[in-house]
VMD Tcl script that builds the backbone (N, CA, C; Angstrom):
set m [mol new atoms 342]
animate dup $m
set s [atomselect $m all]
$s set {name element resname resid chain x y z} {
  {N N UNK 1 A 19.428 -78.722 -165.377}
  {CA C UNK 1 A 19.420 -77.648 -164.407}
  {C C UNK 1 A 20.841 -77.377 -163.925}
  {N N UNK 2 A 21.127 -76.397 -163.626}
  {CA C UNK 2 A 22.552 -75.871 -163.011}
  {C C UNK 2 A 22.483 -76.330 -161.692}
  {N N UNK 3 A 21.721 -77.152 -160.929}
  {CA C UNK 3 A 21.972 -77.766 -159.586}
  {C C UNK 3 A 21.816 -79.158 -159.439}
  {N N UNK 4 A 22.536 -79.361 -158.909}
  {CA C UNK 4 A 21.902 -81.284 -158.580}
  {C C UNK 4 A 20.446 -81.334 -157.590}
  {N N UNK 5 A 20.006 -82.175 -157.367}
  {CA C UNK 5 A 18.950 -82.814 -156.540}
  {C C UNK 5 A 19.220 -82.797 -155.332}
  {N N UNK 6 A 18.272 -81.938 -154.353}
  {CA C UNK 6 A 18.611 -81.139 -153.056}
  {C C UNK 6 A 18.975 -83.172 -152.482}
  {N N UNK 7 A 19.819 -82.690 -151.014}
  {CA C UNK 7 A 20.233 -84.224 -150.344}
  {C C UNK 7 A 19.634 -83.564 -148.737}
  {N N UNK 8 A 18.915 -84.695 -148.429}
  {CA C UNK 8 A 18.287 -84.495 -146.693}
  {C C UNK 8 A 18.982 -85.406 -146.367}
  {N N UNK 9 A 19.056 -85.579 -145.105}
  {CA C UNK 9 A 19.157 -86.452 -143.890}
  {C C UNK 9 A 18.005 -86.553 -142.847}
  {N N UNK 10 A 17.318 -86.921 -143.125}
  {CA C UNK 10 A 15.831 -86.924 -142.163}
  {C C UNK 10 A 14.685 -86.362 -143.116}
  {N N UNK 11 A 14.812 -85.706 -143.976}
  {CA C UNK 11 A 13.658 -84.772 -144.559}
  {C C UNK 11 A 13.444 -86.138 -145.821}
  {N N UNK 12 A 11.872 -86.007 -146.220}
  {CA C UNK 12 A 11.882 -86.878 -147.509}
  {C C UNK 12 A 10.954 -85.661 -148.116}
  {N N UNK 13 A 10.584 -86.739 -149.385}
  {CA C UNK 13 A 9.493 -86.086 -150.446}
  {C C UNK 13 A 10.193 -85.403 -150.494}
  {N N UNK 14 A 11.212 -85.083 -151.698}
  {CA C UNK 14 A 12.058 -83.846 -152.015}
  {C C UNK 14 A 11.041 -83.135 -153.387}
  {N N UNK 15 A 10.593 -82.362 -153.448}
  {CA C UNK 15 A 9.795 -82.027 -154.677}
  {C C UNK 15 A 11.074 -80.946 -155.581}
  {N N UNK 16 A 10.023 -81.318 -156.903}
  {CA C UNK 16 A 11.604 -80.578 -158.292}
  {C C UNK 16 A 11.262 -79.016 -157.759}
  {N N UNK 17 A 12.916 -78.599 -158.445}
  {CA C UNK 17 A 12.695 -77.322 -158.271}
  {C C UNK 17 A 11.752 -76.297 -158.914}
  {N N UNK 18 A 11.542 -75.341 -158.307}
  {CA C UNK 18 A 10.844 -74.305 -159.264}
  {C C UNK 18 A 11.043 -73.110 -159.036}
  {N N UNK 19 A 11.318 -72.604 -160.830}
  {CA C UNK 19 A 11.779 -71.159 -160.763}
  {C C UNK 19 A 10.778 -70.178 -160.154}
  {N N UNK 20 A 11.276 -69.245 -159.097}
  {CA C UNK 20 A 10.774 -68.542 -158.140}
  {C C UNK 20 A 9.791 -66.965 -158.600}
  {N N UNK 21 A 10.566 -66.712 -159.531}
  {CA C UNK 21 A 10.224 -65.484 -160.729}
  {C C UNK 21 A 10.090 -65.647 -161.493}
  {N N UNK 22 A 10.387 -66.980 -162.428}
  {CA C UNK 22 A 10.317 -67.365 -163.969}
  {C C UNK 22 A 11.072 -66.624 -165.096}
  {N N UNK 23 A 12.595 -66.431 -163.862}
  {CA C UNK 23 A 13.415 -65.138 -164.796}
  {C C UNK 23 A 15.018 -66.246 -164.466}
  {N N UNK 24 A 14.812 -67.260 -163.382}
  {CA C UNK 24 A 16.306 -67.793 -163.265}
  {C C UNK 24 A 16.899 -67.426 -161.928}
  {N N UNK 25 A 16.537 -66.534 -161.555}
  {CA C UNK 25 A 17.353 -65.587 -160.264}
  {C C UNK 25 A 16.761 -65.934 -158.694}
  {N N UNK 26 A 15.672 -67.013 -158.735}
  {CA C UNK 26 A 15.589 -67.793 -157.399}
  {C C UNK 26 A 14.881 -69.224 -157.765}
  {N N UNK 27 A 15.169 -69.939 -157.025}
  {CA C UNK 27 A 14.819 -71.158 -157.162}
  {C C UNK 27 A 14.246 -71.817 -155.511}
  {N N UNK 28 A 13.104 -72.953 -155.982}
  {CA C UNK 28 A 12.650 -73.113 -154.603}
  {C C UNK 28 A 12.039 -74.550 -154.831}
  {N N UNK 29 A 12.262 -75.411 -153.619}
  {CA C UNK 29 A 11.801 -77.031 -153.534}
  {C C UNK 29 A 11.121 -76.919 -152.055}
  {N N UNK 30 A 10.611 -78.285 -152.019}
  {CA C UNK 30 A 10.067 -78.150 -150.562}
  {C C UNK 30 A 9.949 -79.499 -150.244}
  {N N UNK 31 A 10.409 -80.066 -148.931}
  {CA C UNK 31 A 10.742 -81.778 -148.159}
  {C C UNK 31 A 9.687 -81.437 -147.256}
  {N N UNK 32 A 9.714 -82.799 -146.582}
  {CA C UNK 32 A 8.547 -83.433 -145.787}
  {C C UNK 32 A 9.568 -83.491 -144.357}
  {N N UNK 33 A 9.022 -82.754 -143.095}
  {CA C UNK 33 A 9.912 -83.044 -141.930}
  {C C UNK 33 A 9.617 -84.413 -141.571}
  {N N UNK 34 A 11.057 -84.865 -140.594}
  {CA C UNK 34 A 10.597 -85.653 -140.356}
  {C C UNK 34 A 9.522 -86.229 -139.294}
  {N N UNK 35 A 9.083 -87.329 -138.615}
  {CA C UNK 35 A 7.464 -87.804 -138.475}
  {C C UNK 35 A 7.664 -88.173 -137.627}
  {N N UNK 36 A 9.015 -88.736 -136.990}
  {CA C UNK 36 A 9.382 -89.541 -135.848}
  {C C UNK 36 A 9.412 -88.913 -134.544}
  {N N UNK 37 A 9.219 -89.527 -133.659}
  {CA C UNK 37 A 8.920 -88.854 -132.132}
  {C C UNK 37 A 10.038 -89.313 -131.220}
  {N N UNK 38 A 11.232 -88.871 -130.349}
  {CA C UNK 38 A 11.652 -87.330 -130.848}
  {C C UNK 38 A 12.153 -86.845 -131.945}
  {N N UNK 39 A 11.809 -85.868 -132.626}
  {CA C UNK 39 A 12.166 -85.609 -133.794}
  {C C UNK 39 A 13.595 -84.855 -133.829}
  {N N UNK 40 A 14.780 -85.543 -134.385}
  {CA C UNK 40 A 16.093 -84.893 -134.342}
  {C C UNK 40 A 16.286 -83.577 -135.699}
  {N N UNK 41 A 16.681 -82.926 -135.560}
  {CA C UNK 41 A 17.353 -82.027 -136.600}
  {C C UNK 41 A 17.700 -82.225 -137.660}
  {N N UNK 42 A 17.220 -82.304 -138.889}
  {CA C UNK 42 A 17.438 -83.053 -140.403}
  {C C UNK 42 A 18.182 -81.512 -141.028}
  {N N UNK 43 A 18.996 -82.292 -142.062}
  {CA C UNK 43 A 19.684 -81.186 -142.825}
  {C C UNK 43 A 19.516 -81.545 -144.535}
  {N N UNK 44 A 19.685 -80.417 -144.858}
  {CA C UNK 44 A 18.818 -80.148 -146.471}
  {C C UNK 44 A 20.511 -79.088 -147.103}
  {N N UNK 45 A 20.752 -80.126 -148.011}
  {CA C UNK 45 A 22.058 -79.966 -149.014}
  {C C UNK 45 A 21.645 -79.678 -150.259}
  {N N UNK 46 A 22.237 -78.227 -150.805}
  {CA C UNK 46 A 22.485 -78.258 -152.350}
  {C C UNK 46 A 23.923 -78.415 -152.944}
  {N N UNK 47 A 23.759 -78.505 -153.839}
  {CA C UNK 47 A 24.896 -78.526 -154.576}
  {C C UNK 47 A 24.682 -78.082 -156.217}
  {N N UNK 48 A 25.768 -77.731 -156.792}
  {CA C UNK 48 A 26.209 -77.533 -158.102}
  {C C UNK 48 A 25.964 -78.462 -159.064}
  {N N UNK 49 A 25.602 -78.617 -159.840}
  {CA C UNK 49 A 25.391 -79.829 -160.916}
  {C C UNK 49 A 26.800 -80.416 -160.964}
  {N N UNK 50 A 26.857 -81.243 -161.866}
  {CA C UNK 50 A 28.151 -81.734 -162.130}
  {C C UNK 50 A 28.775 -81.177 -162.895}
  {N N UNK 51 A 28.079 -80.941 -163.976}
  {CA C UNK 51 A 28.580 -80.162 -165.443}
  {C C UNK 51 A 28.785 -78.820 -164.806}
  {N N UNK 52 A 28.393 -78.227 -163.494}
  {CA C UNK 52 A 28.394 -76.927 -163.062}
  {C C UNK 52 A 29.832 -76.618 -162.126}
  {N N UNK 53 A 30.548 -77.914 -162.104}
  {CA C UNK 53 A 31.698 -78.222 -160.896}
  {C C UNK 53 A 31.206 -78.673 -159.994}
  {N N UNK 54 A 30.146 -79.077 -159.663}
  {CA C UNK 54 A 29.369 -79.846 -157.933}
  {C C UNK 54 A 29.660 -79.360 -156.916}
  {N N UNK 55 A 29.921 -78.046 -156.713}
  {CA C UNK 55 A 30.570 -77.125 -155.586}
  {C C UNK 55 A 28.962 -77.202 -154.754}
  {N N UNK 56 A 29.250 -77.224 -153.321}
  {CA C UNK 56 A 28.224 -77.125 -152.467}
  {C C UNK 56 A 27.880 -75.576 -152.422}
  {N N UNK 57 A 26.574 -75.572 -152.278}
  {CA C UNK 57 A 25.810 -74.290 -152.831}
  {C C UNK 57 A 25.771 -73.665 -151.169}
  {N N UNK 58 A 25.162 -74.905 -150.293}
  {CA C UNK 58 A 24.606 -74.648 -149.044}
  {C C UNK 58 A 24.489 -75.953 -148.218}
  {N N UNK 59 A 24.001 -75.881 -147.092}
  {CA C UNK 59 A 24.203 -76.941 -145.802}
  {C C UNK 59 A 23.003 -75.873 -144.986}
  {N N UNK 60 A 21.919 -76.715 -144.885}
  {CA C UNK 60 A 21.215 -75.707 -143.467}
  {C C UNK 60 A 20.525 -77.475 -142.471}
  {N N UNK 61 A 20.719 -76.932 -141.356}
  {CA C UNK 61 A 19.993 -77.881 -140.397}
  {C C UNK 61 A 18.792 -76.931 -140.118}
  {N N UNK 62 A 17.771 -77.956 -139.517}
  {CA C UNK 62 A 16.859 -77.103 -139.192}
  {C C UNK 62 A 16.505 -78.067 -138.030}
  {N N UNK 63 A 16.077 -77.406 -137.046}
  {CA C UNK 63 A 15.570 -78.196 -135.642}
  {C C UNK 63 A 14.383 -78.706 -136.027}
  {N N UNK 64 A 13.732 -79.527 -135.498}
  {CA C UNK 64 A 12.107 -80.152 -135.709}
  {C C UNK 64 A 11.466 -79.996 -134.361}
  {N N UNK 65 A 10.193 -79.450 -134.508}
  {CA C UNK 65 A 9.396 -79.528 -133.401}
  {C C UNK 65 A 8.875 -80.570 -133.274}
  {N N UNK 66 A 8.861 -81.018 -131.941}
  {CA C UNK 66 A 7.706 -82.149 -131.755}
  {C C UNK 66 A 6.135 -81.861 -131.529}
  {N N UNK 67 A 5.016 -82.280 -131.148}
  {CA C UNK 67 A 3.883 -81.528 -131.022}
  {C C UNK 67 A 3.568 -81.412 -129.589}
  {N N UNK 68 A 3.340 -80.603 -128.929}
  {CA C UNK 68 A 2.764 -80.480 -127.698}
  {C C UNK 68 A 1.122 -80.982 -127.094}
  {N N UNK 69 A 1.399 -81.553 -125.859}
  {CA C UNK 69 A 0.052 -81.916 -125.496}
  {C C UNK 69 A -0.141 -81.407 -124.604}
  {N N UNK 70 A -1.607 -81.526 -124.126}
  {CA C UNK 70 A -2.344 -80.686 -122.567}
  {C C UNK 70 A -1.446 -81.503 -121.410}
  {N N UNK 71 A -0.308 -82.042 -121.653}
  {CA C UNK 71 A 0.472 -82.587 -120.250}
  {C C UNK 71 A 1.060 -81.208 -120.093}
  {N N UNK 72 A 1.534 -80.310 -121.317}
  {CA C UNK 72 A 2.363 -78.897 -121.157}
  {C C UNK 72 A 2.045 -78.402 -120.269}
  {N N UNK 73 A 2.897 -77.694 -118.846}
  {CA C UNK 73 A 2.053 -77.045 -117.755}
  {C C UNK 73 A 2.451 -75.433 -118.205}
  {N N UNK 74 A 1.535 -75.000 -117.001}
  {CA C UNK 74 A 1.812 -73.252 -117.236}
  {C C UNK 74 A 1.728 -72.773 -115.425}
  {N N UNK 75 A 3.304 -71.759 -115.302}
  {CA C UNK 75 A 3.163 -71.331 -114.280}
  {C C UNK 75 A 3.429 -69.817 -114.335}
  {N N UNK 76 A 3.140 -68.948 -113.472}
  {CA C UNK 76 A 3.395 -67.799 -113.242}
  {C C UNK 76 A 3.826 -67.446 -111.954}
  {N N UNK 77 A 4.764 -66.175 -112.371}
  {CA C UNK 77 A 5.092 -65.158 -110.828}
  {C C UNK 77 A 4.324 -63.937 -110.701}
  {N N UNK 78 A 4.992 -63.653 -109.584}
  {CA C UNK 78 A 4.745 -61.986 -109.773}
  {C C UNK 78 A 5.588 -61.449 -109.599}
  {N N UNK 79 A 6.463 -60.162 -109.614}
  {CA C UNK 79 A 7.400 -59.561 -109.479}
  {C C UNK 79 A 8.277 -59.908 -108.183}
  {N N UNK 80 A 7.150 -59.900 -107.204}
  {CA C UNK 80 A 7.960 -60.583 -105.719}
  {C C UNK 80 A 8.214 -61.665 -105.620}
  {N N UNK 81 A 7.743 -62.651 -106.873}
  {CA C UNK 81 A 8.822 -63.910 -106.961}
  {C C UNK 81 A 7.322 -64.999 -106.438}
  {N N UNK 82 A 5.855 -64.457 -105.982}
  {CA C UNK 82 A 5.381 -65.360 -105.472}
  {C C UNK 82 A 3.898 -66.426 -106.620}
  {N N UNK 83 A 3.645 -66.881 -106.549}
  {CA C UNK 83 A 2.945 -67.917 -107.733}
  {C C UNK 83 A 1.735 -67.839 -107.270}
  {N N UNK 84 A 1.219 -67.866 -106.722}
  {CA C UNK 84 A -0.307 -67.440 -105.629}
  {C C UNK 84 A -0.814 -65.996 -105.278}
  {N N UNK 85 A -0.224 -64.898 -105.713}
  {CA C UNK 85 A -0.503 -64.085 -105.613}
  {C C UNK 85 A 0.158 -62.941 -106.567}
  {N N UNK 86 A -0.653 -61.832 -106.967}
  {CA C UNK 86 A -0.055 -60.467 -107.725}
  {C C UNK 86 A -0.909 -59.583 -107.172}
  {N N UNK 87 A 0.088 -58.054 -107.001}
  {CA C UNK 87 A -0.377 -56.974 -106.513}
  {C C UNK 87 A -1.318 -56.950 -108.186}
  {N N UNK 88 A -2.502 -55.920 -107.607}
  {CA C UNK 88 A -3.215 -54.924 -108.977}
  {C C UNK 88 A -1.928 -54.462 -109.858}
  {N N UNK 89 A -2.238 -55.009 -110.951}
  {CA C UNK 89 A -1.930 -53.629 -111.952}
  {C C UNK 89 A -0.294 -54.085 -111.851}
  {N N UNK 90 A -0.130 -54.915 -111.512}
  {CA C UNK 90 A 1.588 -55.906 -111.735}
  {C C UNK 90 A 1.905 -56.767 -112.855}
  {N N UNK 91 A 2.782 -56.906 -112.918}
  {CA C UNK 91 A 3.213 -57.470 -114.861}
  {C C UNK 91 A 3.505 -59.048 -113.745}
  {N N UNK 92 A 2.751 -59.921 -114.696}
  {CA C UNK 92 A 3.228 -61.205 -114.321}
  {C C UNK 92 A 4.445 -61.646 -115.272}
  {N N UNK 93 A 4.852 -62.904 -115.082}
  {CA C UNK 93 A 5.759 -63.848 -115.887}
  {C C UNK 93 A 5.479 -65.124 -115.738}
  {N N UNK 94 A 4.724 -65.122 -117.020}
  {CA C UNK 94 A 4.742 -67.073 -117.216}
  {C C UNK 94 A 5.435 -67.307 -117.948}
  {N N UNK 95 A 5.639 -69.196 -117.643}
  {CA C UNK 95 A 6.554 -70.003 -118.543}
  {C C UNK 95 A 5.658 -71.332 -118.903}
  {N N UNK 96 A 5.671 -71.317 -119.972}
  {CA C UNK 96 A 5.258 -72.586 -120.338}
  {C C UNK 96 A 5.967 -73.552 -120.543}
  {N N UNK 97 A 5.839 -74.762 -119.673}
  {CA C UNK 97 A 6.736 -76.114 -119.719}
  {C C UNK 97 A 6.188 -76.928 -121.108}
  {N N UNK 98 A 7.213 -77.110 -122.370}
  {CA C UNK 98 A 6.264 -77.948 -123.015}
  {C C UNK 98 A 6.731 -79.388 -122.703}
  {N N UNK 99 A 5.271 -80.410 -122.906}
  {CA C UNK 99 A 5.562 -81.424 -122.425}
  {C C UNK 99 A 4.679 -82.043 -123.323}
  {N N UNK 100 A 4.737 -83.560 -123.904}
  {CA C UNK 100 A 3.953 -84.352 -124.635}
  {C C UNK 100 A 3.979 -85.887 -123.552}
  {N N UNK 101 A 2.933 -86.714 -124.097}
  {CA C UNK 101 A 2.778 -88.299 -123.307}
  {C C UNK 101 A 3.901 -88.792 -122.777}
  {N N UNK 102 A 4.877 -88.311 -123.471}
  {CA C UNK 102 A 6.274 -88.885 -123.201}
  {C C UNK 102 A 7.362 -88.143 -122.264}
  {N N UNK 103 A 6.927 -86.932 -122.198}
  {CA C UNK 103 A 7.880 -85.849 -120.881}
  {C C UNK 103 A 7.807 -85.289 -121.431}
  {N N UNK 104 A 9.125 -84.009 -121.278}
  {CA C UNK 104 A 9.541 -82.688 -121.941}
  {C C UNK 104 A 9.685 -83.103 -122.957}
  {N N UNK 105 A 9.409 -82.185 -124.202}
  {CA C UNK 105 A 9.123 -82.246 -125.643}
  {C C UNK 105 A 10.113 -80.314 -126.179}
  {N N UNK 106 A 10.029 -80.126 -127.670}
  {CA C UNK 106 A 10.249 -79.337 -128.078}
  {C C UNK 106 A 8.328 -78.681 -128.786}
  {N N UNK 107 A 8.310 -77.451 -128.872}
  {CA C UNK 107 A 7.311 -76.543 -129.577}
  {C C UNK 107 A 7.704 -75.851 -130.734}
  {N N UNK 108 A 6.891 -75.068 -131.222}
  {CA C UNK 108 A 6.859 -73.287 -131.092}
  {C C UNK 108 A 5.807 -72.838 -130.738}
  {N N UNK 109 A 6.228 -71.538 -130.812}
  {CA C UNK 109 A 5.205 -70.505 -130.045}
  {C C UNK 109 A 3.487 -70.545 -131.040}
  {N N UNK 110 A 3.621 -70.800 -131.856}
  {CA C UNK 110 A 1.969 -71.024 -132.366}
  {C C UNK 110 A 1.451 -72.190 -131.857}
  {N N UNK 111 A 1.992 -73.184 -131.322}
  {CA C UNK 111 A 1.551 -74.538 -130.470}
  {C C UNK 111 A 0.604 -73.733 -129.714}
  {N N UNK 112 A 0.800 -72.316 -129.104}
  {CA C UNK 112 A 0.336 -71.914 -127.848}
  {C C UNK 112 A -0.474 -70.382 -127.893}
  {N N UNK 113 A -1.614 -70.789 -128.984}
  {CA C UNK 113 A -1.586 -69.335 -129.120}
  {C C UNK 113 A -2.536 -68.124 -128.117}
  {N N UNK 114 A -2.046 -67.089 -128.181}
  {CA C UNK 114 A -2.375 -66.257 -127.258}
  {C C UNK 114 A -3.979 -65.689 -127.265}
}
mol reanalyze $m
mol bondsrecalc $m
mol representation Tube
mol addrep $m
């Protein structure tokens, strides 16, 4: 192959590549995040084959979510700033605190769906 073997730092199960179109012109693998609680930011390296010059192709980090639990709270305002009350027909603003067994945690927004 014209690339070496993708390199993680946190990510495992690196699976082989596979041609994306079956023409050469994209290529695609897929790692296992990591499992650990808090989960830090793992980064996923390509590179050039050897025979290709081994020039780095790419470098991406990617953040990891942790999972959210019913400790997550939810509060709201109302425009006048108060949490106990909204006029009719007023746009609230909530925030969702995420939180797991352990305190504040990281999400995303499908953790929480609408």
């Amino acid at each position: 192959t014209d690339f070496a073997t993708p390199v993680s730092v946190g990510g495992t199960e690196i699976s082989s590549f596979s041609d994306t179109f079956g023409n050469g012109s994209q290529f695609s693998f897929s790692l296992t995040a990591p499992h650990a609680a808090p989960a830090l930011p793992f980064t996923v390296a390509v590179s050039l084959s050897a025979a290709n010059g081994g020039a780095l192709v790419g470098n991406v980090t990617l953040p990891v979510a942790n999972k959210p639990t019913a400790a997550s709270t939810l509060s709201c305002t109302s425009p006048e700033g108060s949490s106990t009350v909204i006029r009719q027909g007023a746009l609230a603003t909530c925030t969702i605190s995420v939180r797991d067994s352990t305190g504040s945690t990281t999400g995303v927004a499908a953790d929480f769906p609408v």
